[in-house]
TORFI-744558 format. One record per residue (C-alpha): x, y, z; residue number from 0. Coordinates in Angstrom, 3 decimals, always signed. Layout:
! TORFI-744558
- X:Y:Z:NUM
...
END
This chain:
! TORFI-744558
- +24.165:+1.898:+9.811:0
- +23.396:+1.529:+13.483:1
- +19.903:+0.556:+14.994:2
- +18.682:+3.668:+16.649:3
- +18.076:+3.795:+20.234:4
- +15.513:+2.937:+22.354:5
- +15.090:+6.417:+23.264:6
- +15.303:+7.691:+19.672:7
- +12.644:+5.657:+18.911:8
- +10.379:+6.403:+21.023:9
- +11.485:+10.086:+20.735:10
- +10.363:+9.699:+17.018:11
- +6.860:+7.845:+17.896:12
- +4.940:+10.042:+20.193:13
- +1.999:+10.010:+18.733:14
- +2.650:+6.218:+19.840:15
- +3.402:+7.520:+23.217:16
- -0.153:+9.577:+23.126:17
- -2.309:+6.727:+21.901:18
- -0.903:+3.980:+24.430:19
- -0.650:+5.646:+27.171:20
- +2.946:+4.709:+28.086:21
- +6.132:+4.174:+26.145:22
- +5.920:+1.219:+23.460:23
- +7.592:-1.390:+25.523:24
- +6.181:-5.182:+25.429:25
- +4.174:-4.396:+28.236:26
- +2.302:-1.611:+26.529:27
- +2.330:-2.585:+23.317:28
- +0.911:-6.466:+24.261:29
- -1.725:-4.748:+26.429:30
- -3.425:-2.237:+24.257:31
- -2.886:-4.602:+20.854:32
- -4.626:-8.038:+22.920:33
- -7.257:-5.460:+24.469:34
- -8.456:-4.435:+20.483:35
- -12.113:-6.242:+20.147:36
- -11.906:-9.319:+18.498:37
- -12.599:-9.493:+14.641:38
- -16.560:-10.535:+13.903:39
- -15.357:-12.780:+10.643:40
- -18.356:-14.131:+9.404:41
- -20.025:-10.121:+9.945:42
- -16.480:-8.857:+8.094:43
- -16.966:-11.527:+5.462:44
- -20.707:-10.760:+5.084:45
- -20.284:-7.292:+4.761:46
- -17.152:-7.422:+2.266:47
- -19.872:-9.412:-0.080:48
- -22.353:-7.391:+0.237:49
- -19.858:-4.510:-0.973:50
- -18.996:-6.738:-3.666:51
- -22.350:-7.149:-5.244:52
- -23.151:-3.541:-6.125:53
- -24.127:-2.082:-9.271:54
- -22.897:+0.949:-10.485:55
- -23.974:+3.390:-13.705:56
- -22.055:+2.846:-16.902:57
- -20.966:+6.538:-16.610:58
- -19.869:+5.755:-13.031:59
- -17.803:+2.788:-14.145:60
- -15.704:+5.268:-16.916:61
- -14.789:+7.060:-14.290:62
- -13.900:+4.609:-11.721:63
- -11.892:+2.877:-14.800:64
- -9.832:+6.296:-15.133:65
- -9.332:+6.407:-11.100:66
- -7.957:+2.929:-11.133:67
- -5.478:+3.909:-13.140:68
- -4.602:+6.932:-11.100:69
- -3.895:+4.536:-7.863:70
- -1.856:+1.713:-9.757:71
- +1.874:+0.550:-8.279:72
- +3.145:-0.388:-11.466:73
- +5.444:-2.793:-10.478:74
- +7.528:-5.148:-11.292:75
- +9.864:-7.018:-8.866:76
- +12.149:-10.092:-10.369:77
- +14.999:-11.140:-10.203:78
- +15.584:-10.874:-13.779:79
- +15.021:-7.212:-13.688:80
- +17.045:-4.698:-16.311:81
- +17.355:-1.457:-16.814:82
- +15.778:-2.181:-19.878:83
- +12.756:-3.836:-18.660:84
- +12.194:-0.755:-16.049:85
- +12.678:+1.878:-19.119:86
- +9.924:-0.610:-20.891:87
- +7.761:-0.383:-17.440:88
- +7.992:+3.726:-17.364:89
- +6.777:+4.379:-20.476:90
- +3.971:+2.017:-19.969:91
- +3.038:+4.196:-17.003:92
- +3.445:+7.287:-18.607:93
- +1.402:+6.211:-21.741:94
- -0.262:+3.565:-20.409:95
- -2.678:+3.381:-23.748:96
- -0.284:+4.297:-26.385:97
- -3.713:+4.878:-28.787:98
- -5.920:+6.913:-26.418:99
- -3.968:+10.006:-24.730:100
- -6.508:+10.692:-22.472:101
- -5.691:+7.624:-20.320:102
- -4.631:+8.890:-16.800:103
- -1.151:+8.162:-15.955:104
- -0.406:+5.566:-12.742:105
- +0.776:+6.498:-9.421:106
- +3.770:+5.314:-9.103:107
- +6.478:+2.986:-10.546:108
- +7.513:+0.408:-8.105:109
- +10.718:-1.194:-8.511:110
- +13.828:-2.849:-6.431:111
- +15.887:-0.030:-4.842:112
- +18.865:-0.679:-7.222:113
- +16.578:+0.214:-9.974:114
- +15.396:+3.207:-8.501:115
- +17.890:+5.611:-10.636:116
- +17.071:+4.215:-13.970:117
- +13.495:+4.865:-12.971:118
- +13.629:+8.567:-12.555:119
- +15.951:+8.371:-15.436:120
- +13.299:+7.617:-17.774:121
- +10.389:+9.648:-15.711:122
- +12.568:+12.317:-16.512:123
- +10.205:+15.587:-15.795:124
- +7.070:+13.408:-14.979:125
- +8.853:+12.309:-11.886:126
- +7.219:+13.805:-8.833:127
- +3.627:+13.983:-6.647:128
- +0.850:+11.652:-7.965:129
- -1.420:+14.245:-6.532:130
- -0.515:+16.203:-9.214:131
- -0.633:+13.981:-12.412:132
- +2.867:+12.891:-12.233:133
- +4.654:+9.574:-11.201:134
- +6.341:+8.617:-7.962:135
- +8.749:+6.030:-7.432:136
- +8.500:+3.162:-4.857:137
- +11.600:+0.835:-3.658:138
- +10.885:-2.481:-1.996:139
- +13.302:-2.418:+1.060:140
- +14.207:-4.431:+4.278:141
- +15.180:-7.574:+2.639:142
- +11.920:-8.117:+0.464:143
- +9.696:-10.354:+0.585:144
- +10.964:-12.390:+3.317:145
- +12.246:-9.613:+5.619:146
- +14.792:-12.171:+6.876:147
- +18.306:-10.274:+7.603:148
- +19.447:-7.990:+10.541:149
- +18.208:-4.627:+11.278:150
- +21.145:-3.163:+10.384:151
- +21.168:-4.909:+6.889:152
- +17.114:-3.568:+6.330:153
- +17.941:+0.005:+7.862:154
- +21.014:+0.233:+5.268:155
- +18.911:-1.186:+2.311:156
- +16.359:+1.491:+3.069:157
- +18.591:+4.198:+3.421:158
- +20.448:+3.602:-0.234:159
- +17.012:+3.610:-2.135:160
- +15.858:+6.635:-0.394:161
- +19.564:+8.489:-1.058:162
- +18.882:+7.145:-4.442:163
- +15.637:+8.947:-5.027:164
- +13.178:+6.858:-3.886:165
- +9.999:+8.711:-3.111:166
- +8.043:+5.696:-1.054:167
- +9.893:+2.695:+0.607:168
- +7.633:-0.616:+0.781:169
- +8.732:-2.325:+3.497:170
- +7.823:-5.504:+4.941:171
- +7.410:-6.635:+8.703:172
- +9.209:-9.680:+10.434:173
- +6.075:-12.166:+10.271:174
- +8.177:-14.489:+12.716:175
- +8.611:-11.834:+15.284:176
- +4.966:-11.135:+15.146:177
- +3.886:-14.293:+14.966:178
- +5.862:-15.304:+18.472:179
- +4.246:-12.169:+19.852:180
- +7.531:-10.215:+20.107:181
- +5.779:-6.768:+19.288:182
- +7.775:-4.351:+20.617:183
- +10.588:-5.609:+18.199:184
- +8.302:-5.660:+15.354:185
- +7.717:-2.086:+16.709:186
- +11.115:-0.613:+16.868:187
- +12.022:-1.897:+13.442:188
- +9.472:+0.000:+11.781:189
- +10.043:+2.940:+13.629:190
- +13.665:+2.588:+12.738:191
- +12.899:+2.148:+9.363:192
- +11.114:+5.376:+9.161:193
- +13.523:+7.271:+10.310:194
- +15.884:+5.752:+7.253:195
- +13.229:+7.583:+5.287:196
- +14.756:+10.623:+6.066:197
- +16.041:+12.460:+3.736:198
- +19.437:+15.013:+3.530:199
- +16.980:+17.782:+3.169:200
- +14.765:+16.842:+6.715:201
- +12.018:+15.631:+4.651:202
- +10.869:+11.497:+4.525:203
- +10.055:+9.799:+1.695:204
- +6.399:+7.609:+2.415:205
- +6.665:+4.355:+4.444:206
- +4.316:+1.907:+3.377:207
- +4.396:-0.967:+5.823:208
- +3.605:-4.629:+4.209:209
- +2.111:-7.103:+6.708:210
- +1.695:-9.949:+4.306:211
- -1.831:-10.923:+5.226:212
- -1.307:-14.142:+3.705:213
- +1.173:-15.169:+6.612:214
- -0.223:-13.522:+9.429:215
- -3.441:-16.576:+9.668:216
- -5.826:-14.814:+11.278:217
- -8.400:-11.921:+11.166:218
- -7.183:-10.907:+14.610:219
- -3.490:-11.063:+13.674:220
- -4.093:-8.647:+10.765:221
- -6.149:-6.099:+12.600:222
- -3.349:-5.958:+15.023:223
- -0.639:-5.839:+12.617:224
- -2.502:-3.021:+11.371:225
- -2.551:-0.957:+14.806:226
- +1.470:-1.577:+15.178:227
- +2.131:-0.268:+11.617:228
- +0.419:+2.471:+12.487:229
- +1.318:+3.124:+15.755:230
- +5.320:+2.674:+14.793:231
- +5.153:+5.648:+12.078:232
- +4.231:+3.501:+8.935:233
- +1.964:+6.302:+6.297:234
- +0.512:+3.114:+4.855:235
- -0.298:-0.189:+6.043:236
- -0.265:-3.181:+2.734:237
- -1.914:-6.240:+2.214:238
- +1.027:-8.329:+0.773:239
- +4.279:-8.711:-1.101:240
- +2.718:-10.740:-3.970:241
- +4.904:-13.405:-3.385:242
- +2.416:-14.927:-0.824:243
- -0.888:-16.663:-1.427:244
- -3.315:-15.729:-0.669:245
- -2.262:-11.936:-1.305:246
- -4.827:-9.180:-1.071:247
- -8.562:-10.175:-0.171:248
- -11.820:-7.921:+0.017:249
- -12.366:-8.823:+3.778:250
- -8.745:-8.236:+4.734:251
- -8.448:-5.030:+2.738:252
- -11.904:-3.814:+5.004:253
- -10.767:-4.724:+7.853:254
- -7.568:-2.515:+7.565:255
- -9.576:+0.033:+5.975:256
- -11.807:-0.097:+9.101:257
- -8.569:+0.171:+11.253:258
- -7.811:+3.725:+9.216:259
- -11.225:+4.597:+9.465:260
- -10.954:+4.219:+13.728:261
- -7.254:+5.453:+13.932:262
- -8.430:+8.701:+11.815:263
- -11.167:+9.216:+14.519:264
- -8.543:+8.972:+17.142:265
- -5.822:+10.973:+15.980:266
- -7.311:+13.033:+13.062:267
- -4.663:+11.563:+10.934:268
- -5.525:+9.774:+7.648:269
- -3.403:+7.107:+6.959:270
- -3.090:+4.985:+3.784:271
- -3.900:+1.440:+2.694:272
- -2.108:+0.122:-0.363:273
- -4.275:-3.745:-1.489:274
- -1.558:-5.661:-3.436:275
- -1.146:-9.053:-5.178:276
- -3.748:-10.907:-7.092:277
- -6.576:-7.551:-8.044:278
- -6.107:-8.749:-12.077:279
- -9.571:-7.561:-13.644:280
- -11.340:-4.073:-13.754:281
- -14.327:-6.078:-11.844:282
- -12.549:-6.882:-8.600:283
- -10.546:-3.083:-8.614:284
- -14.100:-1.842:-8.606:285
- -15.404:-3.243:-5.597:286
- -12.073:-1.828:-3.961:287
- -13.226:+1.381:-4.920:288
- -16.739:+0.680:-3.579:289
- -15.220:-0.380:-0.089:290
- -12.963:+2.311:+0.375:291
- -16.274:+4.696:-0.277:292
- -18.283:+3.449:+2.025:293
- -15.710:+2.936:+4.627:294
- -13.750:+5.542:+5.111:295
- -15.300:+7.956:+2.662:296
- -14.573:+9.389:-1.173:297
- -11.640:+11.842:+0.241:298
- -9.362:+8.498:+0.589:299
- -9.685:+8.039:-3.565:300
- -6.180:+9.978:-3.909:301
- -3.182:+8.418:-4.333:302
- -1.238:+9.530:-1.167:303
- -4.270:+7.458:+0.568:304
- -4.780:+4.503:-1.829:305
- -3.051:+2.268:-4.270:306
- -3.417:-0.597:-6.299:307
- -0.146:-2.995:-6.132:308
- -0.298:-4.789:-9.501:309
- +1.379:-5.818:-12.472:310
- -1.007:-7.338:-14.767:311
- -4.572:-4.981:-13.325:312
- -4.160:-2.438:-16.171:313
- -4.159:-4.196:-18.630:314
- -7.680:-5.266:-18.164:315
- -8.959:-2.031:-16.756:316
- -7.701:-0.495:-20.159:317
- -9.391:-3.501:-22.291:318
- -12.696:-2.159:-20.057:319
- -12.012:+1.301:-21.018:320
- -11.567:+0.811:-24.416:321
- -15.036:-1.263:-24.615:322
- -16.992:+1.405:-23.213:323
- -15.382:+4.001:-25.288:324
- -16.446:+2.008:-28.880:325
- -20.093:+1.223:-26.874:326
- -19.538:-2.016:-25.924:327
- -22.234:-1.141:-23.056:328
- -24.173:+1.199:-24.804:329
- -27.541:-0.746:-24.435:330
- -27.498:-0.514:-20.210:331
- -27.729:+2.085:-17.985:332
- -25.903:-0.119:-15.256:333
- -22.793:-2.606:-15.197:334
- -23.063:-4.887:-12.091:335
- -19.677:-5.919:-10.497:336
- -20.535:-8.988:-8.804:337
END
């Protein structure tokens, strides 16, 4: 598959064009991303704690239990991957409590693209929208998690998962182009990459763009990672890969969140942020939900606007549930999550 064109990709970003002022060469794209105020860390850091430390009704917590659920990635992404092991991961997300029911299904099911058709093999007819109780399926693309191989090699990995069924594509940046301040290459590639998204049909499966935080050293870095992303055509920016430590962090997650919250003011288009790698217990999901509320407002608790990327998260959150269900917490009105 060839790169597209310069022209083509700009053709395809205009509300890129719109919000810099100028077509996103290095110029433009250096100039608007080093004119972004710097990040107040010790205020972010401050107010991600203070987020962090809330307390929240019992009943409250049952039902933030149940929407964690709702926004999980189920993934799993190892080498050692079957089509066994992804059959054993689907039915998991369809009945993620095999004793209860009334447990929500997850979001989505997110796998390597190869494994995308034994996926939707075993969805079966819950395959589909997450906004509408069934489950989606992701594919890692663009040589995940290092993002180290041509464009043409990422643009043709991308295009196979998507012709395979793929409903969202989790792709990951070139941290070494960003890092040497090479933005406008960082820039095309996503942009290129979404338009591998499209589909036979004219429609594009969801591009969730993965900065791995972990890499990118600084607050600043991140919140301008964040802006390209966005700016390039990405429908979600993502903390991390998992592979990296540190992987998803309270601070980090608000400070894209606050990026969303100022691009939606811009544009009047909500874009979504997916926190992934190392959110294990029901306690820290919670204070994810709690930042997202006060951020950028209740309306972003769906999943086409939020996700959990974990492996090992519900397990716990469905230990939690099934506590408050027997009255484990019966004797108090409120569970603190600090």
């Amino acid at each position: 598959m060839n790169a597209s064109s310069p022209g083509q990709t700009v053709a395809f970003s205009q509300r890129a064009v719109a919000v810099l002022g100028g077509e996103p060469d290095e110029a433009t794209l250096r100039r608007y991303l080093h004119g972004i105020p710097g990040v107040d860390a010790v205020g972010l850091e401050q107010r991600a704690a203070s987020l962090g430390t809330r307390s929240i009704k019992t009943t409250s917590k049952a039902w933030a239990l149940d929407k964690i659920i709702e926004l999980i990635d189920l993934t799993t992404l190892e080498g050692a991957d079957t089509p066994g092991k992804v059959r054993s991961l689907v039915a998991k997300a369809l009945r993620p409590d095999a004793a209860d029911p009334t447990t929500p299904r997850v979001a989505a099911v997110c796998v390597y693209g190869d494994m995308v058709p034994h996926a939707i093999a075993a969805l079966g007819s819950a395959h589909g929208d997450p906004d509408q109780g069934l489950i989606s399926v992701a594919a890692v693309a663009t040589a995940f998690p290092s993002g180290r191989s041509s464009v043409d090699v990422k643009l043709a990995d991308t295009a196979e998962a998507v012709a395979a069924g793929a409903d969202e594509i989790d792709m990951v940046i070139d941290r070494g182009a960003f890092l040497a301040g090479n933005y406008a290459e960082v820039f095309n590639q996503i942009a290129q990459v979404k338009q591998a998204c499209r589909r036979a049909d004219g429609t594009y499966a969801s591009l969730k763009v993965i900065l791995e935080t972990g890499e990118l050293n600084t607050y600043d870095n991140v919140r301008r990672a964040s802006w390209l992303a966005i700016l390039a055509g990405g429908d979600f920016i993502k903390t991390s890969t998992g592979k990296v430590s540190p992987a998803a962090t309270l601070p980090v997650t608000l400070l894209m969140l606050e990026v969303v919250r100022d691009w939606y003011r811009l544009t009047g288009e909500r874009i979504g942020v997916k926190p992934a790698g190392g959110i294990r217990s029901s306690k820290d999901a919670i204070k994810y939900l709690v930042t997202v509320a006060e951020t950028v407002g209740e309306e972003w608790l769906q999943p086409h606007l939020f996700r959990f990327g974990a492996s090992s998260l519900l397990n716990d959150v469905l230990l939690q549930r099934q506590k408050l269900q027997t009255g484990h917490y019966s004797g108090a009105d409120y569970v603190t999550i600090d």
